[in-house]
C-alpha positions in Angstrom: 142.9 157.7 -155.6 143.6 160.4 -153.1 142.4 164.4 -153.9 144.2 167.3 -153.2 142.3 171.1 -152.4 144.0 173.8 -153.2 142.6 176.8 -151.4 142.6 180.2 -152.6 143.0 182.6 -149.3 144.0 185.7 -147.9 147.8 185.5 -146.6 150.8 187.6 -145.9 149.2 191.3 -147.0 147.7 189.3 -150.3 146.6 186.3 -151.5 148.1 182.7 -151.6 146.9 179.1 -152.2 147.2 176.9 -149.2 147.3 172.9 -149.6 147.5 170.7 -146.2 147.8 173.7 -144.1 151.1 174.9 -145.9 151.1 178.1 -147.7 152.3 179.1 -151.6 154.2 182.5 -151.5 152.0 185.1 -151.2 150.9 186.7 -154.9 149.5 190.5 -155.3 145.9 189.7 -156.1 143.5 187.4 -155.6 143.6 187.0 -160.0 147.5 186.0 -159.0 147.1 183.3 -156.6 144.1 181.5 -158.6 145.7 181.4 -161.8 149.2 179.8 -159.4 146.9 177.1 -158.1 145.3 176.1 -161.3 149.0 175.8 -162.6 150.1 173.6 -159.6 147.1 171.4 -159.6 147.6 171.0 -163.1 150.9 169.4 -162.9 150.2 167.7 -160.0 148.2 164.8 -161.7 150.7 165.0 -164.9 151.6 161.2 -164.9 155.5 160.7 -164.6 157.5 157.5 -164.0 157.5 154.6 -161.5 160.5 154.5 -159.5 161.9 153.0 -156.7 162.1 155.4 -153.6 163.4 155.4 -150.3 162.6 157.1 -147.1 163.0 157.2 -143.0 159.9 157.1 -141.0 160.1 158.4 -137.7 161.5 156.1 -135.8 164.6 156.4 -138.3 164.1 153.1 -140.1 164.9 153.3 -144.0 162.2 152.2 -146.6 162.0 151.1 -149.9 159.2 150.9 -152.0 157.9 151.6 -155.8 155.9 154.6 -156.4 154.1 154.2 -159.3 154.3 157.4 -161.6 150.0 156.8 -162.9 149.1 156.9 -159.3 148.8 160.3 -159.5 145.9 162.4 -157.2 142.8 164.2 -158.4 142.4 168.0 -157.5 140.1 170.6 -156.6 140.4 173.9 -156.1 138.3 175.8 -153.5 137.7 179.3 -153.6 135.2 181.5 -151.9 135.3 184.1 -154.6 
């Protein structure tokens, strides 16, 4: 099972979550962006359904494959504060 950190930073004039180097929108206070995070790691290991999926790699060749809707990741969320 893979994790996911969700971390609580300054960004943008306030605060924001940032997950794999990509930001959330930026929220008002620090309160804001926790509370966001929590919510998003939250659903994120919400089990859903398997289904077949299809993508392009980069060398532009289609896949298809099952993603299974249990195999959902574990998070954590990191916060200085």
């Amino acid at each position: 099972m893979s994790e996911v950190t969700y971390e609580i930073v300054e960004h943008d004039g306030g605060w924001a979550y940032k997950v794999d180097g990509v930001f959330s929108e930026p929220f008002p206070t620090h309160a804001a962006a926790l509370a966001a995070a929590q919510r998003a790691a939250s659903e994120q290991t919400v089990p859903g359904n398997t289904e077949e999926i299809e993508f392009e790699d980069s060398k532009g060749k289609w896949h298809t494959e099952t993603a299974r809707g249990s195999d959902r990741p574990s998070t954590v969320i990191k916060d200085k504060d």
